[in-house]
Each structure stands twice: as structure tokens, then as C-alpha cells.
C-alpha positions as CSV (number, residue, x, y, z in Angstrom):
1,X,53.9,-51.7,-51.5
2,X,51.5,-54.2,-49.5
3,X,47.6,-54.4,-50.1
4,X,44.7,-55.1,-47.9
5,X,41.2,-56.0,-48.9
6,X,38.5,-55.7,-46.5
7,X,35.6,-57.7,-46.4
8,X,31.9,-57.4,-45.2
9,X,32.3,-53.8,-45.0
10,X,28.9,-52.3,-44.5
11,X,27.3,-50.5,-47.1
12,X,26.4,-47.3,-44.8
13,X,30.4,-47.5,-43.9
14,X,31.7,-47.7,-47.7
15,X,28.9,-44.5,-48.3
16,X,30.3,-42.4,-45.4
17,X,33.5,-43.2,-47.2
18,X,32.7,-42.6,-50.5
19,X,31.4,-39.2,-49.2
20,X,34.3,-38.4,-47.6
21,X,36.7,-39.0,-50.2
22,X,34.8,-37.0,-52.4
23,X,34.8,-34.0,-49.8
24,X,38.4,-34.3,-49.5
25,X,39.0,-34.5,-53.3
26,X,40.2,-37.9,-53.0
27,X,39.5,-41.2,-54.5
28,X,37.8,-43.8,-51.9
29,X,41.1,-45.6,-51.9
30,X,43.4,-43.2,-50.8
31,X,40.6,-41.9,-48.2
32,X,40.9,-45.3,-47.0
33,X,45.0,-44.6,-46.8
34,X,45.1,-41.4,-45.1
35,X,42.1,-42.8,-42.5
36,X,44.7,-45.8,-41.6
37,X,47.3,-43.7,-41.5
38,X,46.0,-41.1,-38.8
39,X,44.5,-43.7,-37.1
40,X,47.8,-45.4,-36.3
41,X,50.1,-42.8,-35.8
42,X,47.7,-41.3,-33.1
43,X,48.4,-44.5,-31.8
44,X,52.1,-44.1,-31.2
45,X,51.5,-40.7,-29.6
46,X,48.9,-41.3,-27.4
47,X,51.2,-44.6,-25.5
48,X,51.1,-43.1,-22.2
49,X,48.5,-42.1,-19.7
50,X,47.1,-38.6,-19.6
51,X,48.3,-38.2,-16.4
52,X,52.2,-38.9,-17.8
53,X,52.0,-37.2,-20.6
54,X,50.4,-33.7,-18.7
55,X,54.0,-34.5,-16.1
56,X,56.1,-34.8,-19.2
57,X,54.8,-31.4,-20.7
58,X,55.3,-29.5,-17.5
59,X,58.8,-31.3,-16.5
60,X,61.5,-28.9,-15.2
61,X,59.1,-25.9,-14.6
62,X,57.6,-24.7,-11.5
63,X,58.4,-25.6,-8.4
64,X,62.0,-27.3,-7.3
65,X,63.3,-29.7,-5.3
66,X,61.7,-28.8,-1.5
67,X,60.6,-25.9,-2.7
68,X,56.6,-25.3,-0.9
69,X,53.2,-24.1,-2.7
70,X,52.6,-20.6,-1.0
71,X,48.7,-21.1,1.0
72,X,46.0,-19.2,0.0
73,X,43.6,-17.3,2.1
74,X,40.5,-16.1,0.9
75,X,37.1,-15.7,2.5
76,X,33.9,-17.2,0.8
77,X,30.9,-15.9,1.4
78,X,27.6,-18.4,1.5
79,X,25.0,-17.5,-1.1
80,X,21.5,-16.8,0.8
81,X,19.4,-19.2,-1.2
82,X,16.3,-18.3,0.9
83,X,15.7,-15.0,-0.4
């Protein structure tokens, strides 16, 4: 397996770290692991826009081909802000 080292970390970083890992029952190393980890594979899932990926969820439901968004009719009535 490959290794890293990280330099010039700062010392309020590698507490928060040490803190963490000690929450999560883990050494400070494999805190370090897991971090990286979720870090890049939200990466990967998270490629397209937000506007994409909410197209891609809802693709092949509602309407079809043509098909028109039925108009609403309602009637609002303006709060009296003078009372």
C-alpha cells in the first residue's frame, strides 16, 4: 500500500484530529484514512451540476412527450397591512 506524509499541518488541525479519532474509536492514522476516503468518493458522486443530477433522478416520470402542465386558478387575497 502507498504512504503520504503531510507536512506543516497545524497544530489546532492535528488536535481536531486527534479528537476525532478518539471519538470514533480510531487511531489518528486511520481517522486520517477514512477522512480521505469520504472526501474523495463524494467527489466522484457529486461530478455533475445540481440541476443534472435533480433531471437524472426524475427521468422517465411525469409528464410525456407533448403532454401539457394542467393551469391553476386560484384567487389570493391581499393582506390589509393597515389595520
Amino acid at each position: 500500500m502507498a504512504q503520504i506524509l503531510v507536512r506543516n499541518l497545524e497544530d489546532q488541525l492535528k488536535d481536531r484530529l486527534k479528537i476525532r479519532a478518539r471519538h470514533h474509536r480510531r487511531s489518528m492514522e486511520e481517522e486520517a484514512r477514512e477522512i480521505l476516503r469520504n472526501a474523495l468518493n463524494q467527489e466522484e458522486t457529486s461530478s455533475l451540476g445540481l440541476g443534472t443530477e435533480i433531471a437524472e433522478m426524475f427521468r422517465g416520470v411525469g409528464l410525456r412527450e407533448g403532454e401539457e402542465i394542467p393551469e391553476l386558478h386560484f384567487k389570493m387575497q391581499i393582506p390589509d397591512f393597515e389595520q
